[in-house]
C-alpha positions in Angstrom: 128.3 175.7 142.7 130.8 175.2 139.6 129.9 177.1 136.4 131.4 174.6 133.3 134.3 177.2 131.7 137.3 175.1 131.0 136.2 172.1 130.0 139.3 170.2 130.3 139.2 170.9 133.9 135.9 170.3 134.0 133.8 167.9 136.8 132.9 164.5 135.7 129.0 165.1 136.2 129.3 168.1 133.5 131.5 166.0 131.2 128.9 164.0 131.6 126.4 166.4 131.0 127.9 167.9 128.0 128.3 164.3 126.7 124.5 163.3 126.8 124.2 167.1 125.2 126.2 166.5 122.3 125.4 162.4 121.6 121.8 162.1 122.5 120.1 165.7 122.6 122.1 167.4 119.4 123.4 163.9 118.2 119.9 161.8 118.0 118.2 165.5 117.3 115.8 165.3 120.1 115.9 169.1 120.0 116.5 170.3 116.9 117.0 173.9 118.6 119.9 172.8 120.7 122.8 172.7 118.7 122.7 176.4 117.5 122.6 177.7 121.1 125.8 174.7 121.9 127.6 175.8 119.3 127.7 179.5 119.7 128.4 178.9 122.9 125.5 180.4 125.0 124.8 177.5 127.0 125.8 178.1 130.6 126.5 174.4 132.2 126.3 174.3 135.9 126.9 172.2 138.8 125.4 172.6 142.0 126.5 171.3 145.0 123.2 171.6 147.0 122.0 168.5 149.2 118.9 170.1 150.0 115.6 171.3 148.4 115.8 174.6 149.8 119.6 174.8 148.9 118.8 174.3 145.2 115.5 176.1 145.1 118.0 179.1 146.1 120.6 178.4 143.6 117.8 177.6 140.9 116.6 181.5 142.0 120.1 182.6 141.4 120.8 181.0 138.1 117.0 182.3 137.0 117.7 186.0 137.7 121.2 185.5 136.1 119.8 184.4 132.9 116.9 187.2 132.8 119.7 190.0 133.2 121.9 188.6 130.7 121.7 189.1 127.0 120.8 186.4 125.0 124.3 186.4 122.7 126.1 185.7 125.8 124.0 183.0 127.5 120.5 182.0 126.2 119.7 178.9 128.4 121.6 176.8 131.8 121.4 173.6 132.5 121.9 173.2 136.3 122.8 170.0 137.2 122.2 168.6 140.7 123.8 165.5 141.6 123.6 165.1 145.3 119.9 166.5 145.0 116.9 164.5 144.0 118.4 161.6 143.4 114.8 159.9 143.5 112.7 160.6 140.7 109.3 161.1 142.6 110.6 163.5 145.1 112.5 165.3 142.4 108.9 164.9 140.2 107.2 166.7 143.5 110.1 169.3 143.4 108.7 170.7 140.0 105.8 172.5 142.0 107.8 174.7 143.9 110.1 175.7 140.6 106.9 176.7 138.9 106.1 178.7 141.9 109.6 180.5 142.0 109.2 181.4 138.6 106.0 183.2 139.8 107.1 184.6 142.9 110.1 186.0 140.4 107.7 187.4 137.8 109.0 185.4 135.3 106.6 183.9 134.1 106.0 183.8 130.0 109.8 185.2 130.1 111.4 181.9 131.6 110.5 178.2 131.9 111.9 175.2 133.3 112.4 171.8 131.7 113.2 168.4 133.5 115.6 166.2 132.6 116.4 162.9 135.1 118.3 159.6 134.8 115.0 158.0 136.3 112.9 160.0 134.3 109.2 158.7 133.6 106.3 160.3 131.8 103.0 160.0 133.7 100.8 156.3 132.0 104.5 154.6 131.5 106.3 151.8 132.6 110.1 152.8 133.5 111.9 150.5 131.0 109.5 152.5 128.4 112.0 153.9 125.8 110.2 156.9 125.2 111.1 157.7 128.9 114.8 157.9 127.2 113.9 161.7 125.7 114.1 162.8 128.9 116.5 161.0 131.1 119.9 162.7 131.7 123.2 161.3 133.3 122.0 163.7 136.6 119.0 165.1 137.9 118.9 168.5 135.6 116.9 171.7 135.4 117.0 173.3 131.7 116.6 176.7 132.1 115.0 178.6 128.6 114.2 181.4 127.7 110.6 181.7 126.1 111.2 183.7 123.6 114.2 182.3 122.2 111.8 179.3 122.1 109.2 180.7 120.7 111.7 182.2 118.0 113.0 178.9 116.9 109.8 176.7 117.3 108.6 179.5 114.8 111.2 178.9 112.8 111.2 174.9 112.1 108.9 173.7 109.5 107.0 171.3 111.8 107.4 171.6 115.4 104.1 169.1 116.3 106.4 166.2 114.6 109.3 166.7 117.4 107.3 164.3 120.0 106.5 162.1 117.6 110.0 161.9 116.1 111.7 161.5 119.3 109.4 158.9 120.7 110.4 156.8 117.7 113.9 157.4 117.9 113.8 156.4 121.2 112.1 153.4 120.2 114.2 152.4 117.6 117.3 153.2 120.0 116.0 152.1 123.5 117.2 152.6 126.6 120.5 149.9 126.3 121.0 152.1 123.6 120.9 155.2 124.7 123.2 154.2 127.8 125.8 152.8 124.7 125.5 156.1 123.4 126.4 157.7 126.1 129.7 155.5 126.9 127.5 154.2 130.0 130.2 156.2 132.1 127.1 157.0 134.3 123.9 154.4 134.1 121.2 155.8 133.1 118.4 153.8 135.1 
């Protein structure tokens, strides 16, 4: 496992990483709660080397209680990026079950969540070259670590969270895939 410091000396799949963070995510807005976290520094990037379900469920339970028993001011949310794990979307789709039933087994529940981000991502109903797919596909397989109340602080705080789908879906649509892979140098292909 390789926690993102110096990025100079960073890997290439958290280069990669931070790239899609700051182009598409903060860049394109597709979180408008992103770039305060990013820019103060609080997001924790971090690569695992796991091969195996069980290997990353364990690192996924490490990086979990870390976050819970660190203050928010230092980190307030980790991406955990998994490269050699989960390469195919539907097993990684199937892998979501057993995060939501660490976070239970933790106690974490209503104090931590788990997002998915994918290079093959897909939302149930939609073809894969769908653009809106795009709001959710990442360079690597990636679990978004957040912290609900941080969440619920800032969805509180924007004038109209319900339009964030909406807004994304049609950037995406406007953008499209091609797009989004130009955006992103396509240094890694997004599928």
């Amino acid at each position: 496992m390789h926690d993102s410091v110096d990025q100079a000396s960073e890997p290439a799949e958290l280069a990669a990483t931070r790239r899609w963070l700051e182009r598409a995510v903060i860049g394109l807005n597709l979180c408008p709660f992103a770039k305060a976290v990013y820019v103060k520094r609080q997001v924790r990037f971090v690569l695992s080397d796991a091969e195996l379900e069980d290997d990353l469920l364990e690192e996924l339970a490490e990086e979990l209680l870390r976050l819970r028993d660190t203050p928010a001011d230092e980190i307030d949310t980790t991406l955990l990026v998994h490269p050699r794990a989960l390469t195919d979307f539907l097993d990684y789709n199937d892998f979501l079950d057993r995060v939501d039933a660490l976070i239970e087994a933790l106690e974490l529940d209503g104090v931590l969540q788990v997002a998915s981000f994918h290079p093959q991502y897909q939302f149930a109903d939609s073809d894969p070259d769908d653009p809106g797919n795009g709001t959710n596909r990442a360079p690597y397989p990636t679990l978004h670590l957040l912290r609900e109340d941080s969440l619920d602080r800032a969805v509180a705080a924007y004038p109209d969270p319900d339009a964030i789908v909406q807004r994304n879906l049609e950037t995406m649509e406007t953008l499209g895939l091609d797009g989004l892979r130009r955006l992103l140098d396509d240094e890694k292909r997004l599928s």
